[in-house]
C-alpha positions in Angstrom: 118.7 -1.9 2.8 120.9 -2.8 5.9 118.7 -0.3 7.7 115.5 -1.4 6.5 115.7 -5.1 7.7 117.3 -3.5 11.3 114.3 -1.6 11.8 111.8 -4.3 11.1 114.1 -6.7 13.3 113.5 -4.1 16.2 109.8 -3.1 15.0 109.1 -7.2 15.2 110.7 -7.7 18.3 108.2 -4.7 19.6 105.5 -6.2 18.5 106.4 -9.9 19.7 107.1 -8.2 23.0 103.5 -6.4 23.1 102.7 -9.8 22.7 104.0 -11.7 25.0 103.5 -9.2 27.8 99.6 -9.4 26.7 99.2 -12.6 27.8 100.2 -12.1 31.7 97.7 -8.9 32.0 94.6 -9.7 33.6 91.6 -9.6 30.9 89.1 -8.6 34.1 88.2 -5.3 35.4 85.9 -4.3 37.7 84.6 -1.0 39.7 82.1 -0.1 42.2 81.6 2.9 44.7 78.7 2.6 47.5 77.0 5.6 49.2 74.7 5.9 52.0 70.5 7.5 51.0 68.6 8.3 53.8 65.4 6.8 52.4 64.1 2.9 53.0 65.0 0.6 50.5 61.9 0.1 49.1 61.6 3.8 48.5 65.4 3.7 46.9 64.6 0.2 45.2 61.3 1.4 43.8 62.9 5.0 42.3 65.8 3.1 40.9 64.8 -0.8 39.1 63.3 2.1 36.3 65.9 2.5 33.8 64.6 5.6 32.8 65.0 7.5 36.3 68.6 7.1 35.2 68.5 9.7 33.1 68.1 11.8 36.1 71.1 11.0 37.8 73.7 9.5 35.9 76.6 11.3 34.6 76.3 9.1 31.2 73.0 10.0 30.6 72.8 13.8 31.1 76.5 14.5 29.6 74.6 15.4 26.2 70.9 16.6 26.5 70.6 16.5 22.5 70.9 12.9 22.6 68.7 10.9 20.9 66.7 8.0 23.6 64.8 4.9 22.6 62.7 2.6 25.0 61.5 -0.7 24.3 59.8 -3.2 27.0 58.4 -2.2 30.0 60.6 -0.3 32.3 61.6 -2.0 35.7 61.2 -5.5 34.3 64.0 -7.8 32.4 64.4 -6.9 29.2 63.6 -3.7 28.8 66.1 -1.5 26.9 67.2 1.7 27.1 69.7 3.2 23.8 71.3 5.7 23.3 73.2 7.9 20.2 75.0 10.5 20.9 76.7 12.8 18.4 79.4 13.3 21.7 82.0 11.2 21.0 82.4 9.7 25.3 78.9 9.1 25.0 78.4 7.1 21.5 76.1 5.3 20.8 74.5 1.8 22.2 72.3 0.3 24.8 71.2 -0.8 28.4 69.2 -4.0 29.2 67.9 -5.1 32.6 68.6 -8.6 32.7 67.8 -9.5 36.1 66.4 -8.4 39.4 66.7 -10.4 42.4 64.1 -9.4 44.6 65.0 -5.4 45.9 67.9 -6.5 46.5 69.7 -6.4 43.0 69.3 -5.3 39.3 71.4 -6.6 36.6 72.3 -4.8 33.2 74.5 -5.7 30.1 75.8 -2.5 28.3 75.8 -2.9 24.8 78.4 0.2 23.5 78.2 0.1 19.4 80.0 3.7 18.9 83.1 4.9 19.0 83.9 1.2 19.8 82.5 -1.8 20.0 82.2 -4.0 23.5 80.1 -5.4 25.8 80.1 -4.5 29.5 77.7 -5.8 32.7 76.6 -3.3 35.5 74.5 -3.9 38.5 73.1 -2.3 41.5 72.4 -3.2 44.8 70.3 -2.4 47.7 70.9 -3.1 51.3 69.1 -1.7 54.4 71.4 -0.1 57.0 68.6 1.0 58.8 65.2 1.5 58.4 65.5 4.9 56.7 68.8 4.2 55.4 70.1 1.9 52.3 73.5 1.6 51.0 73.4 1.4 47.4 76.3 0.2 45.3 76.8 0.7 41.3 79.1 -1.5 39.6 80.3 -2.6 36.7 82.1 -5.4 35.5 84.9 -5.8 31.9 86.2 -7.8 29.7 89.0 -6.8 27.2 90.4 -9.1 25.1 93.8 -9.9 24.3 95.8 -8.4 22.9 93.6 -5.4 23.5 93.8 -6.1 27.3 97.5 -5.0 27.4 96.0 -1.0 27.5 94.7 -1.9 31.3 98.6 -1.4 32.4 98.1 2.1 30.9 94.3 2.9 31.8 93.1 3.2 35.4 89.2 2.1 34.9 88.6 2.8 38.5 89.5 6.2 38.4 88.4 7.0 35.0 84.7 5.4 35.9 84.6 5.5 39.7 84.2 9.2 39.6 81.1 9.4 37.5 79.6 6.3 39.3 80.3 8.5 42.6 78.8 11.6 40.7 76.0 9.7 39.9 75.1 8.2 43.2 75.4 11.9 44.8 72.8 12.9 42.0 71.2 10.0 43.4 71.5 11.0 47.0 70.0 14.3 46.2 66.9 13.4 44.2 65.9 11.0 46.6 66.7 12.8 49.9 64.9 15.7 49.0 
């Protein structure tokens, strides 16, 4: 019995430490990467504000080509929405919506995951002439865990773990447009 109540003393005390230590992690994260096209921005503005040209180049969307796709709206405009399920369980199951576009400079989205868990994320792009054949294009996205949950940013490394298929997928990018 003596036991028993030492190891819920120390299992508690785990716990309150988990805790505690939750409240001084950030809640926020956020990730970009930015690459270089050698096409004008209207060209690379007028390719990408279509939500389903993304199925072209990003990682998410070609990762399982048995996925099922639904479209409502009309594409390049705010509100259209793009879901998503996926019997793969890294791609689940949820849904994109534009939510803004600021001229050709910008495009807002709010990812909507439903499976295997349940959150809320926003993404944007944006467009900037370097030149006039050249635009720098920048994909983003921006996080919210909540606490207690936000603890597990000490132990996951979001920019590695989505910075490489954001890079992956502005390559893919690159190449369709450059070609």
């Amino acid at each position: 019995m003596k036991i028993l109540k030492i190891t819920l003393f120390i299992l508690a005390g785990i716990i309150a430490l988990f805790l505690i230590v939750a409240l001084f992690v950030e809640s926020d994260y956020a990730v970009y990467r930015q690459i270089e096209i050698n096409k004008s921005k209207p060209e690379v503005f007028e390719f990408t504000k279509y939500l389903k040209n993304q199925n072209q180049y990003s990682v998410w969307a070609t990762a399982d080509p048995n996925m099922k796709k639904e479209f409502h709206g009309t594409d390049g405009e705010v509100g259209f929405v793009s879901a998503w399920d996926s019997k793969i369980k890294d791609v689940g199951k949820g849904e994109q919506e534009i939510t803004k576009i600021t001229g050709s400079e910008r495009i807002d989205y709010e990812l909507r995951f439903i499976e295997p868990f349940e959150s809320k994320d926003l993404a944007y792009m944006t467009f900037e002439a370097v030149g006039d054949s050249t635009t720098s294009v920048k994909w983003g996205f921006d996080g919210h865990m909540k606490y207690p949950m936000n603890i597990m940013l000490l132990f996951m490394d979001f920019d590695e773990m989505l910075g490489k298929d954001l890079e992956m997928g502005l390559q893919n990018l690159k190449v369709i447009l450059e070609k």
